[in-house]
N, C-alpha and C positions, 0 to 999 in steps of 0.2 A: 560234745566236741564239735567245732566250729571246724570245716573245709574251704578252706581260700577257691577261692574261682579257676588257676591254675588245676590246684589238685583237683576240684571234684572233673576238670573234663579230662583230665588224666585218668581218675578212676570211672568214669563214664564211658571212655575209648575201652579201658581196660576191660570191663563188662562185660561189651556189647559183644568183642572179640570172643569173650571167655565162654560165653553166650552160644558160639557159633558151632563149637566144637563138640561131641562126644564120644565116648570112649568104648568098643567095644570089644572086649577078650584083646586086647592091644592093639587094636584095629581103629583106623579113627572114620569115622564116618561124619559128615559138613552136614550142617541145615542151611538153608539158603537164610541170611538177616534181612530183617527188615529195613531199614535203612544202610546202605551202601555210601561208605565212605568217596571221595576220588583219593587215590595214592600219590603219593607226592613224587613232582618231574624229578629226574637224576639223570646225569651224566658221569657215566662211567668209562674206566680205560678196558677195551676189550682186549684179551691177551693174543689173540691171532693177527696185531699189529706186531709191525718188524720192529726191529730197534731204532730204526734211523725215522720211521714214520707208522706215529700210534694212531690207531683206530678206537673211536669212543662209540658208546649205544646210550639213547635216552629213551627213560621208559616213554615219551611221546611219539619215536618211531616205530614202537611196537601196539600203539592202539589200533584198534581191529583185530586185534591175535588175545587170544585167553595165553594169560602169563602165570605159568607154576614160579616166582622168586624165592630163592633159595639160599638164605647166608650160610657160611659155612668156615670151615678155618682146613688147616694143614696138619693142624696139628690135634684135631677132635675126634677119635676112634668112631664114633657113629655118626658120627659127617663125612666121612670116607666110605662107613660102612653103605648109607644109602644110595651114593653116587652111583653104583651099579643099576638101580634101581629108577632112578632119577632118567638114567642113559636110554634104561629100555622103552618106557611111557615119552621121551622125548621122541624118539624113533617112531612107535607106534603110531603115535597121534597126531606128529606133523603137519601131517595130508589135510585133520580136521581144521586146522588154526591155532593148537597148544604150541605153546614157547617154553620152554625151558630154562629159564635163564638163571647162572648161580651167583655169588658175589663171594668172593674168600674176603674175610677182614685180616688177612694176615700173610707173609711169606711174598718173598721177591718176585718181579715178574717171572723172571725167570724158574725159579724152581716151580711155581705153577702151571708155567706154558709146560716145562720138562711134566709133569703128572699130568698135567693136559692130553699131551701125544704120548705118551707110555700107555692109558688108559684108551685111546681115541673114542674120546668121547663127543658126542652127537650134536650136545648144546651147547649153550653161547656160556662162554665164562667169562667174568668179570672182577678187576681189581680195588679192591676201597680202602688200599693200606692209607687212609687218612682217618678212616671210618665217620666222612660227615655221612653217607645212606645211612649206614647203621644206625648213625646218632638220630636220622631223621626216622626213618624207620621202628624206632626204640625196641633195637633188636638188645636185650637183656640176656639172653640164653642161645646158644646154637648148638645140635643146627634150629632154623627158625624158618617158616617159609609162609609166603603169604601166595593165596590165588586171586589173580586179577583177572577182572571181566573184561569183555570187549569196550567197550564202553571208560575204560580205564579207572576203574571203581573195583574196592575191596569186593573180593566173596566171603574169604574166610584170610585166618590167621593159623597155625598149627606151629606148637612148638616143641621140638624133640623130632627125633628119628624115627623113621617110619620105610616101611616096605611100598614104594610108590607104586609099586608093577603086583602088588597083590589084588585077586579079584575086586574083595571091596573096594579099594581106591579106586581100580580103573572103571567099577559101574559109577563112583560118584563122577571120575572127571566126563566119564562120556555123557551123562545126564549133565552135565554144565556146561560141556560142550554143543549139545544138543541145543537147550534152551537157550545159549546165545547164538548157536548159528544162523539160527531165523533171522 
């Protein structure tokens, strides 16, 4: 079977990602990849803009900060579910240079900002009901999240829900936190 050029660096991305990840008792713990992707720029509508005057975030105003990215929907029981979770490791880790940032691909400004402040949640939310991130992103399943280095370069990819504020997770982010904070 013959791979067009397209596909094979499609499945080459897919890989390397796949690669990144494993799995332990439901737990996911990251290896550091070898090769670091950069993540592609986006501008997005931030939902703590008023109505008459919108506020937008591009991941290039967040370089120098370790970014947890987070797609997620309204409507995805364990896309909700981890937000508590998500809230607590954005709180905690602030101080070190972790971002938090999520993106809904779905639901009106409005009923987000309303679950936004019902929730008062810590980190930056952001809207992509057009879903070019997503498309760019080739967010296939959510929730979906990727962690971006200082540097504005992939760490890892992780897709599915997960307990962000569970020990495991916070010894990896704080070891990736570490090693970039130098």
């Amino acid at each position: 079977m013959r791979v067009s050029k397209p596909g094979y660096v499609i499945l080459t991305v897919g890989l390397f990602f796949l690669s990144q990840v494993k799995s332990y008792a439901n737990e996911t713990v990251l290896d550091k990849p070898g090769i670091r992707m950069l993540a592609p720029e986006f501008r997005l509508e931030d939902i703590k803009g008023s109505t008459n005057k919108k506020a937008f975030v591009n991941l290039s105003s967040l370089k120098g900060k370790f970014i947890l990215l987070n797609f997620w929907s309204l409507d995805c029981l364990p896309c909700l579910k981890e937000m508590k979770s998500l809230d607590q490791l954005a709180r905690k880790y602030h101080f070190l240079g972790l971002r938090v940032v999520t993106v809904s691909v779905n639901g009106t400004k409005e009923q987000i900002r309303d679950y936004y402040l019902k929730n008062n949640w810590s980190f930056t939310m952001l809207i992509d009901n057009q879903r070019k991130v997503r498309r760019l992103y080739e967010v296939d399943v959510i929730p979906l999240s990727y962690l971006i280095g200082k540097d504005g370069r992939f760490i890892a990819r992780l897709r599915g829900s997960r307990d962000w504020y569970s020990i495991r997770m916070r010894k990896q982010i704080t070891q990736y936190l570490q090693d970039t904070h130098d």
